[in-house]
C-alpha angles and dihedrals in degrees: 000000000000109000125183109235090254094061095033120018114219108245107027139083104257120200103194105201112224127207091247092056099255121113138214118228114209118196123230124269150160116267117280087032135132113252121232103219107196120218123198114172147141117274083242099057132119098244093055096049084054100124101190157026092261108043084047091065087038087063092032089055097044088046100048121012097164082081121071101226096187090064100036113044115050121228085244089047097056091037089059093051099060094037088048120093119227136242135223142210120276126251105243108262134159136157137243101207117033106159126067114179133192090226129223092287091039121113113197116182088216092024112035134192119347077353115145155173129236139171128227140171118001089359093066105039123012122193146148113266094256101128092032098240107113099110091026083057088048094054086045087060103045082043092051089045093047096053091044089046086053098048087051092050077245097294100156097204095065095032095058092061090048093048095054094047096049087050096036093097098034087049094061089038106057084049101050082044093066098072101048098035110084109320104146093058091109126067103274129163109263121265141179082248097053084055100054091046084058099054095042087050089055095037093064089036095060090032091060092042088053108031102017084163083068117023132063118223116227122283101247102064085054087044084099097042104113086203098067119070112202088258086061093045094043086053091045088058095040092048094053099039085053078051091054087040095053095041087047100055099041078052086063098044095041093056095053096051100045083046094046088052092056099253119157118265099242089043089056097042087052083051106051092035087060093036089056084043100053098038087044090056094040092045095046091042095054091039096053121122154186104200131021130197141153100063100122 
């Protein structure tokens, strides 16, 4: 769509609110260019039951009337909306192994000798654009090549082997990160799941604005940190979520004990609630890192 800059700055990501309480995200671009808008529904959504040009500006018009349809959004454009079939996310894939080499004794009728195949970018790991790193991952992955293929005086058939090991545990990170990022940021049904997501997201939260020394704070807000590679992140949440799991567990036992000796219900809950304290500071303190490696 085409959008005047008072209604969409260059430059800048624009959500353009609508009277049914969806929204409209419009990518960033140069001046006197054409705007991406981004549309992530439910198969079973309005928009997506729209069948033609028309009745496309008609619930365009109703939606969002602080945009004048008619000057930026083109008849073809609109025609090859509704004509267009839509994609969907992506289940989360990657792959383990993603280099096969001839080797410097191997002989390939395509390849040659010390020839080879890699993936990279979407070939090697697949996912929904949750986190938002799916290009930045793709570009990882060329910059990664290029420095192995230096160090081997490009020769492809020792590269390969180093580019796969120096991905290896980003590889797995940026895969496992997906599901516990930010996954919940679309407008999905509720679900225990959802809930629990939730409470884990503000614990940590809480837990990193009052004791920062122990816990980690969630990934998302370190996506950006141009110090953390996934494989760190990945280790941040894993080391705080074994603190929760530890604490947790001597909670439990605690409990039964103090209550199996006969000891008052408030005195036991003091108690516990010092002795999880206590063990969840000391825990997250002792697991903190700064790098993390070896997960794949």
């Amino acid at each position: 769509i085409t959008l005047p800059a008072d209604v969409a700055p260059t430059g800048s990501f624009v959500i353009i609110k609508g009277l049914n309480g969806e929204s409209l995200g419009l990518f960033p671009q140069r001046a006197n260019r054409v705007r991406l808008v981004g549309c992530v529904r439910q198969p079973g959504n309005a928009l997506m039951q729209v069948a033609s040009p028309d009745k496309l500006f008609e619930y365009l018009k109703e939606n969002w009337p602080q945009v004048d349809w008619d000057e930026a959004l083109t008849a073809e454009s609109a025609a090859a909306f509704v004509t267009g079939t839509p994609s969907y996310f992506p289940p989360i894939t990657y792959s383990a192994r993603f280099q096969v080499t001839t080797g410097p004794q191997g002989q390939h009728q395509q390849l040659g000798p010390e020839g080879g195949i890699c993936l990279v970018g979407d070939a090697l790991h697949c996912f929904p654009p949750d986190l938002g790193q799916g290009v930045n991952a793709a570009l990882e992955d060329v910059h990664v090549l290029a420095q192995a293929m230096a160090e081997a005086d490009n020769r492809v058939g020792r590269a390969l082997p180093l580019y796969e090991q120096r991905r290896r545990d980003n590889v797995y990170a940026i895969a496992h990160l997906l599901p516990i990022g930010v996954p919940y940021q679309y407008p999905l049904p509720f679900t225990p799941k959802k809930l629990l997501w939730y409470i884990d997201f503000l614990v940590r939260v809480l837990g990193h604005k009052l004791f920062p020394f122990a816990i980690n704070q969630p990934i998302a807000f370190d996506l950006q940190n141009p110090k953390y590679e996934y494989s760190d992140l990945l280790g941040k949440h894993r080391d705080t979520t074994r603190c929760f799991q530890v604490s947790g567990l001597m909670a439990v036992t605690g409990a039964a004990l103090l209550y199996k000796a006969g000891v008052g219900f408030g005195v036991t809950l003091g108690i516990v609630g010092l002795g999880v304290l206590a063990t969840a500071l000391l825990l997250g303190a002792a697991m903190r890192r700064g790098v993390a490696k070896g997960y794949a």
